[in-house]
N, C-alpha and C positions, 0 to 999 in steps of 0.2 A: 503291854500293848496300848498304844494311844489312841484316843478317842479319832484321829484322822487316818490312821488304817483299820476304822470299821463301818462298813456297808451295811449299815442299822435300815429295817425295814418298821414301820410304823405299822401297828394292829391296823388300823381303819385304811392305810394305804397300801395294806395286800393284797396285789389282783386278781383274786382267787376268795369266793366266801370262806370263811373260816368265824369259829369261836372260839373261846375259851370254856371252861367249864370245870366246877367244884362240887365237890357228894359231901351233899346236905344230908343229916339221916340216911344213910347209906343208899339216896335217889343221884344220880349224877346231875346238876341241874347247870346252864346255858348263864354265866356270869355279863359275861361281853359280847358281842359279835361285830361287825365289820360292815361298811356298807354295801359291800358285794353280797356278802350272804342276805343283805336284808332285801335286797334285787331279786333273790333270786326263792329265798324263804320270807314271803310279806308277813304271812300270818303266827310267825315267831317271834319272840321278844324275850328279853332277857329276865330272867326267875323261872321261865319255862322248862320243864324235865327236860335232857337230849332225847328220851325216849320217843318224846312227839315228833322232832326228824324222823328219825326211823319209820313211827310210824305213818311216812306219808308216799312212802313205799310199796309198793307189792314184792321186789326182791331184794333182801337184807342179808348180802352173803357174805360174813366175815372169814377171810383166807383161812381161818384155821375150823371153820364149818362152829362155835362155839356164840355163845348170845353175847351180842356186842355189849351190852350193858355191861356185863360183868368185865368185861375187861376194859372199862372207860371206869368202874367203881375199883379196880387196881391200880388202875393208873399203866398200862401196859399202852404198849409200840402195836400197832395193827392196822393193816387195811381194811377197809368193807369195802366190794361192791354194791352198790343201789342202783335200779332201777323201776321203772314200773309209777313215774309222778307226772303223767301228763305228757304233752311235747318236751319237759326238758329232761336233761342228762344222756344217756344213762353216767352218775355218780362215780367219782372212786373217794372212797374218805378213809384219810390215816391220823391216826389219835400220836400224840407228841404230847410224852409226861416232862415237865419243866419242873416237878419238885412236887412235896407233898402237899399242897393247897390248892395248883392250879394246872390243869391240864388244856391240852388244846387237843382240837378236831378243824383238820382242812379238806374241803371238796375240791375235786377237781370234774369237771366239767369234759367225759371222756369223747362226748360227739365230737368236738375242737382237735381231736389229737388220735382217737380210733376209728377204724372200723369197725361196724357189729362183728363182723367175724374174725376179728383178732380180740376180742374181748376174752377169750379164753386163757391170752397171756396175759393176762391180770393179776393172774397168782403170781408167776415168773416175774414180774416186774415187781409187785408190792415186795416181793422178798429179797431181791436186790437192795431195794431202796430201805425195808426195815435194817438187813444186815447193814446195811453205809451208816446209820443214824444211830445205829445200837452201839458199836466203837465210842466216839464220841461222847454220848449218853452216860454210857458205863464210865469213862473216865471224869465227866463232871460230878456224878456220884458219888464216885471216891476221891475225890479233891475236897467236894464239897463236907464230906464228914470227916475228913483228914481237920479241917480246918474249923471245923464246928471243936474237932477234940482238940488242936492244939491251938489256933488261933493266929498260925502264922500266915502273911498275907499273902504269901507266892500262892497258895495253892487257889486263892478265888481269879488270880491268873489265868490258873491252870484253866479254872473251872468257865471264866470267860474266851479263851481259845477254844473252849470243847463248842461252845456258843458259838461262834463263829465259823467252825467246820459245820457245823447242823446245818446254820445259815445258808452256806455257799452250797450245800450239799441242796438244799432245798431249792435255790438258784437254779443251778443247774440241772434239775428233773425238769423246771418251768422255764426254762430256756430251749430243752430239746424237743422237750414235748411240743413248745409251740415254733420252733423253727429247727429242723433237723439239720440245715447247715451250719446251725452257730457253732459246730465246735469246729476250731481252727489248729489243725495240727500244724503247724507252722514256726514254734516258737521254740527257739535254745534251750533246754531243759535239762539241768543238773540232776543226775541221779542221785548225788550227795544232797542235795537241798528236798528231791523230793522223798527220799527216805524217812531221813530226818522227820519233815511232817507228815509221815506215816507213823514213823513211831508215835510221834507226840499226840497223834489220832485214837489214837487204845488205850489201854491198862497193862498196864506190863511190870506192875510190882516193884520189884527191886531189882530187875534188869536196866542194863543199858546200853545204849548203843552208840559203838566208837568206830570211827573209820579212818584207815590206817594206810590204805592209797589212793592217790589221786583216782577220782572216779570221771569219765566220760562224761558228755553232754550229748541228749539225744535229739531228736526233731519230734514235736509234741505238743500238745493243747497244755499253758504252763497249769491254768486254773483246773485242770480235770485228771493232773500226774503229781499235784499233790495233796 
């Protein structure tokens, strides 16, 4: 893949606060952040625990009901909601492991895109979007220790398309959420094309997959069928 078919987003120019963060002594602490989070978190700065986000909070509710620490000290995929800091939010924040050294947490800013009283599909939405992220994820994993043991270079390939689905996957939650008619079903869409980047979406071993009739074109958003 060439560097002119990728939609590279720059840390500081994502419109959405977010950090990065690494566990120092088993504390997860705040490496980088972005100029939106610093908008929106003044009194954060970087060496800071994440635990001091949290605690600026009154409700820290990670979808799986468990202390967010500990799964930002894993390195694990997970929603919080937060509420309860003033006039802003109410909060959704999901943690995205990039590797053993650096992880990320992004907010999103749920007044812009909820209702209070759909705030309850939050669970139902975070596990959508964990499931889409986790495909991808998984297969950059295993590319990336494929290639760590053999050294061969398809696989950091492999491992920068898996980057690149997260990407557009991440795109497209901040495209519907903030305008719900951007998807455009509209467009010629190859079932045979959009398979294929299905498959190449996962882990699938030592399967593969081969297509042996001509397949249809359907009518479809091209960016959200494959």
């Amino acid at each position: 893949m060439t560097d002119e078919n990728r939609m590279a987003i720059t840390f500081d120019d994502f419109p959405e606060p977010i950090i990065a963060y690494a566990v120092e002594g088993g504390e997860p602490r705040i490496t980088v952040l972005n100029g939106a989070f610093e908008s929106v978190f003044d009194c954060l700065s970087s060496g800071m625990p994440v635990a001091a986000i949290f605690e600026q909070f009154s409700v820290v509710n990670p979808t799986d009901g468990e202390d967010p620490i500990a799964h930002l000290r894993r390195g694990d995929s997970v929603g919080i909601y937060l509420d309860g800091i003033g006039e802003g939010g109410p909060f959704f924040a999901r943690t995205i492991s990039s590797g053993p050294d650096t992880s990320y947490v992004g907010f999103t800013d749920l007044s812009a895109c909820l209702d209070v009283a759909e705030v309850p599909a939050v669970d139902q939405v975070s596990s959508v979007i964990s499931h889409d992220l986790r495909n991808p994820l998984d297969v950059a994993k295993a590319h990336l220790r494929a290639a760590q043991e053999t050294g061969d270079d398809e696989h950091f390939d492999a491992v920068a398309n898996a980057h690149d689905r997260m990407e557009q996957i991440i795109r497209d939650v901040l495209t519907i959420t903030r305008d719900r008619t951007a998807v455009d079903p509209s467009d010629d869409v190859s079932i045979e094309t959009a398979a294929k980047a299905a498959w190449e979406s996962v882990d699938t071993e030592q399967a593969t997959l081969e297509v042996t009739d001509t397949l249809p074109t359907v009518t479809a958003d091209a960016d959200r069928a494959s």
